[in-house]
C-alpha positions as CSV (number, residue, x, y, z in Angstrom):
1,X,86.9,28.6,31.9
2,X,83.7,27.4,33.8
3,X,80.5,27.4,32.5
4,X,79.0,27.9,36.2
5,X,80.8,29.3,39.0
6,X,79.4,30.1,42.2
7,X,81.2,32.3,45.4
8,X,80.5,32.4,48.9
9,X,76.9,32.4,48.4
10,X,74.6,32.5,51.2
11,X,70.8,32.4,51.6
12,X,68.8,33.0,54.7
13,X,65.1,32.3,55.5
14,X,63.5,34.0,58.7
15,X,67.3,34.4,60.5
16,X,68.5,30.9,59.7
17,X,71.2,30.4,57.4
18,X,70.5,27.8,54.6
19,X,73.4,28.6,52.4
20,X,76.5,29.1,54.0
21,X,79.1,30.5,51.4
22,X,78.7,27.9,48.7
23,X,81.4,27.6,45.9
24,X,82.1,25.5,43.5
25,X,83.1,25.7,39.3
26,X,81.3,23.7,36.7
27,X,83.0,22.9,33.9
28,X,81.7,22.6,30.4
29,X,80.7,19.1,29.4
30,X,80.7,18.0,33.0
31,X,78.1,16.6,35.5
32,X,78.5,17.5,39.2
33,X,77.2,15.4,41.0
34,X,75.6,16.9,44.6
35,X,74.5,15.0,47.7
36,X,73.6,15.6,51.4
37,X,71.3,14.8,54.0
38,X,67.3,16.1,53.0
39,X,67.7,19.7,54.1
40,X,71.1,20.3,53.8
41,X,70.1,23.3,51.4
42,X,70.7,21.4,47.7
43,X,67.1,22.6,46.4
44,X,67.7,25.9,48.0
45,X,70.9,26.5,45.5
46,X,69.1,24.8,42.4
47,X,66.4,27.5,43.2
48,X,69.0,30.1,43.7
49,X,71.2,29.5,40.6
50,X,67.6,29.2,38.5
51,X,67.2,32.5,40.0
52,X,63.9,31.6,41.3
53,X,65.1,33.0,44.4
54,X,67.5,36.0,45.3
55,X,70.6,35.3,46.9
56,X,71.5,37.6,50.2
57,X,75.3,37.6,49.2
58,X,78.0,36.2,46.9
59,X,78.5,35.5,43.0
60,X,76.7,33.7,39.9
61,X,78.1,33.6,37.3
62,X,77.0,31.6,34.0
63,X,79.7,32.3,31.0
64,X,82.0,34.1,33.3
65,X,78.5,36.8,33.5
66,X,77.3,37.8,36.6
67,X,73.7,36.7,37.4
68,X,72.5,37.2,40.4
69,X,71.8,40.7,40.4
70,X,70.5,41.6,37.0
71,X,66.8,42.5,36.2
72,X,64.2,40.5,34.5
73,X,65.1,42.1,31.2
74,X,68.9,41.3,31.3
75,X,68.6,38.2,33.0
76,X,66.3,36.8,29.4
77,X,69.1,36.5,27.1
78,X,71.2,34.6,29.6
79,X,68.3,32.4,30.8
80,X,67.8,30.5,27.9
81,X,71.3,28.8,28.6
82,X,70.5,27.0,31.8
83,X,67.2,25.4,32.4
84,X,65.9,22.8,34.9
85,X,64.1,19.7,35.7
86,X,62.2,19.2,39.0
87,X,61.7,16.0,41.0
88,X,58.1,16.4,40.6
89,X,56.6,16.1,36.7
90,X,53.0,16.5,37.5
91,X,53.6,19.8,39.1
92,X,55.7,20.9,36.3
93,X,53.2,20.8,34.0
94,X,50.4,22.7,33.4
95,X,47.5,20.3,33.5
96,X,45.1,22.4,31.6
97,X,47.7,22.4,28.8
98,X,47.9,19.6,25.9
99,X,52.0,18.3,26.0
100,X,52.4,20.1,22.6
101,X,52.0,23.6,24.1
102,X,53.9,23.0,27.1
103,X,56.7,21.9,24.7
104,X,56.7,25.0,22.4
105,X,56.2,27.5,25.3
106,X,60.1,28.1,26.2
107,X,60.5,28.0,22.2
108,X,58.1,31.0,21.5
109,X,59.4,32.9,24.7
110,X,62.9,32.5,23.4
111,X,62.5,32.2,19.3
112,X,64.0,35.8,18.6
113,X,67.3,35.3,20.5
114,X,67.6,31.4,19.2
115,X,70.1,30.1,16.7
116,X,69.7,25.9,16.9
117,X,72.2,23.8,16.2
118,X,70.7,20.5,16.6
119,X,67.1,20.4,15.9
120,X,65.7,21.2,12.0
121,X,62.2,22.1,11.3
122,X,59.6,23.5,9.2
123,X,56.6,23.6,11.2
124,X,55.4,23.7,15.0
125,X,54.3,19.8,14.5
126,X,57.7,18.6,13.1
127,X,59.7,20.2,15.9
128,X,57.3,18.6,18.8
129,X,58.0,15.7,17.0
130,X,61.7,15.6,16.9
131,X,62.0,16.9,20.7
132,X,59.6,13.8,22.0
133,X,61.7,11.1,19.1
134,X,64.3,12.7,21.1
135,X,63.6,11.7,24.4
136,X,61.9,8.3,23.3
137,X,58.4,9.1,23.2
138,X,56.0,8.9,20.2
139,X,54.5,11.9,18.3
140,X,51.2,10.9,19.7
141,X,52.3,12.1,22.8
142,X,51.5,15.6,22.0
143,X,48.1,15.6,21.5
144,X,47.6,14.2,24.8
145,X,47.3,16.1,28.4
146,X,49.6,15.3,31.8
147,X,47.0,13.0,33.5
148,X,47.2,10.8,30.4
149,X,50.5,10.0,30.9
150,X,53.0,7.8,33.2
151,X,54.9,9.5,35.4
152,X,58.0,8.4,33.9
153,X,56.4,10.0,30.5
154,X,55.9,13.2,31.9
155,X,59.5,13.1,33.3
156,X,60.5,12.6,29.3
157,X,58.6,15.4,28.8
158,X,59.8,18.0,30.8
159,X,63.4,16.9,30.1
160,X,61.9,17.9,26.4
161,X,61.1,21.1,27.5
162,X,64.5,21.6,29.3
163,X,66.3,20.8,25.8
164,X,64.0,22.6,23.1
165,X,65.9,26.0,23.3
166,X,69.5,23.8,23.6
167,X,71.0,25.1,26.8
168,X,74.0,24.4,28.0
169,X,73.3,23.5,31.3
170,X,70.3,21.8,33.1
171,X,69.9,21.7,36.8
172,X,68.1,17.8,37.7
173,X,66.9,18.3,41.1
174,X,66.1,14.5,42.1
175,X,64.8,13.9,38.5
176,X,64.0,9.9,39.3
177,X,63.2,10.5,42.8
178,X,59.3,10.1,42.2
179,X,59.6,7.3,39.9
180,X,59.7,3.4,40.2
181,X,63.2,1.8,39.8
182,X,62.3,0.6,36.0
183,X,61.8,4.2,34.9
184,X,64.7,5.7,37.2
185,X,67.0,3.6,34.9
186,X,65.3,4.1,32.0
187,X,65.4,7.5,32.8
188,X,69.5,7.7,33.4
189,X,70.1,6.4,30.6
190,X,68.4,8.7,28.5
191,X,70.0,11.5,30.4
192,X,73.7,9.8,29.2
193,X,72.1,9.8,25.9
194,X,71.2,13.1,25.9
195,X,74.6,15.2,27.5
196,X,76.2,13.4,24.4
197,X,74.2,14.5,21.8
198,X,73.8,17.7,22.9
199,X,77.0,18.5,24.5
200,X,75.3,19.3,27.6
201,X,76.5,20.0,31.5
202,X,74.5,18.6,34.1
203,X,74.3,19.8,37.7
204,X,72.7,16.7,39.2
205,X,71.2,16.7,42.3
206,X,70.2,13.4,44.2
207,X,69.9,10.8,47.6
208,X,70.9,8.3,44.9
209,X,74.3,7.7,45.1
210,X,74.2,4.7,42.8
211,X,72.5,7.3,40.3
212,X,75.3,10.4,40.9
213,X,78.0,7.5,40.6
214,X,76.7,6.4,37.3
215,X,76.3,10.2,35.9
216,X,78.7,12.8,37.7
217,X,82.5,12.8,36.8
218,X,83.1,14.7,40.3
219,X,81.1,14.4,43.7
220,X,80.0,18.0,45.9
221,X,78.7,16.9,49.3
222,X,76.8,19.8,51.4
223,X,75.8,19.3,55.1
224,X,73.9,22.2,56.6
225,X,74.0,24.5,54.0
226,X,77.8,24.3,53.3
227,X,80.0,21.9,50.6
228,X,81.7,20.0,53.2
229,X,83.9,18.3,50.5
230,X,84.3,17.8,46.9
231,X,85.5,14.5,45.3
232,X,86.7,12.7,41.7
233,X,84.0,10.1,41.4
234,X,85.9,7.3,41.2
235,X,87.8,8.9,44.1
236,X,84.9,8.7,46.4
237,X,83.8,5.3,45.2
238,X,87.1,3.8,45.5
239,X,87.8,0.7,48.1
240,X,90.1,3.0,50.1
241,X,86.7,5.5,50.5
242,X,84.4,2.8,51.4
243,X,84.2,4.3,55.1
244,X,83.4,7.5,53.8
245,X,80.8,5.9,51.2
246,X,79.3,4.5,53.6
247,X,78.4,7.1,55.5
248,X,77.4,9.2,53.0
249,X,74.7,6.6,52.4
250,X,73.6,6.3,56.0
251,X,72.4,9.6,55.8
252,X,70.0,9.7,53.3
């Protein structure tokens, strides 16, 4: 069964067409990879499967449920199995906010429907604590606002958040795109490090096709708002697909 599976869904803005009957199945355990050209609609569908945006026709559906239709109040149960991680840290967190509240808000909006498997606590402090040990950032951390940090630290830290209420699946929409190539590394790795400890699926957006090689087990490609074609990783980057590689990269 598929943890994600999408049908024919289509999104329009002002007449024009940005989603054109997207489908594809995610399977449990797995990271998709998904590339295209900048404005090919990949953002548009992370926003649409985050249900941050309403779809104008075709399926979600998360745990073979159907998504994109229900209310608020139906929707909150489901939510806390998918979460995502946005290109941009800084805008993803609330400056005002110290990094221990950010951290604990999807934990207090989610406590009552929560049953963790791999995080143990007894207080507020210890479990801020083991989600930034668990990303590779020091306690300390906490007490400290978003300006105070890198912006490869704040990426740690919403990839924190993403994790704290264990979801199965996190959308990364370009999650190294705004960072220097030190902390885009850095930053793969811990993603690797994370899916494994977890037992997490990754839908992984990115114009880094050295990144999507490294982290996807299968390849989506979407021009104009449609998956033009769906590929095996190794597939794709195989000798015989270098033509096709290598056009791929001229587009982005």
């Amino acid at each position: 069964m598929s943890l994600l599976s999408v049908q024919n869904l289509t999104k329009t803005y002002g007449g024009q067409q940005v989603l054109k009957n997207v489908s594809f199945d995610l399977k449990k355990g797995e990271c998709l990879g998904l590339v295209g050209e900048s404005g090919c609609g990949k953002s548009t569908l992370s926003r649409c499967l985050m249900r941050l945006e309403q779809v104008n026709s075709g399926k979600i559906l998360f745990r073979n449920q159907e998504i994109q239709s229900l209310s608020s109040r139906k929707l909150m149960p489901i939510r806390k199995g998918f979460q995502i991680v946005f290109q941009n840290p800084t805008a993803a967190l609330n400056p005002k906010l110290k990094i221990k509240a950010s951290l604990l808000d999807p934990y207090l909006q989610y406590r009552k429907q929560l049953s963790l498997r791999y995080f143990s606590f007894s207080s507020k402090e210890q479990f801020v604590s083991e989600l930034l040990n668990m990303v590779g950032l020091p306690a300390s951390i906490a007490e400290r606002y978003p300006h105070e940090l890198s912006g490869g630290q704040k990426q740690r830290v919403t990839l924190a958040r993403a994790i704290s209420i264990e979801p199965e699946l996190v959308i990364l929409d370009e999650p190294t795109a705004s960072l220097d190539v030190i902390s885009q590394r850095s930053i793969l790795h811990l993603l690797e490090d994370l899916r494994d400890q977890l037992d997490l699926s990754y839908l992984f957006i990115s114009h880094d096709l050295t990144a999507v090689k490294e982290l996807s087990q299968r390849i989506m490609v979407m021009k104009q708002g449609e998956v033009v074609d769906m590929f095996r990783t190794e597939e794709l980057f195989h000798a015989q697909r270098n033509p096709y590689t290598k056009e791929l990269v001229s587009i982005f």
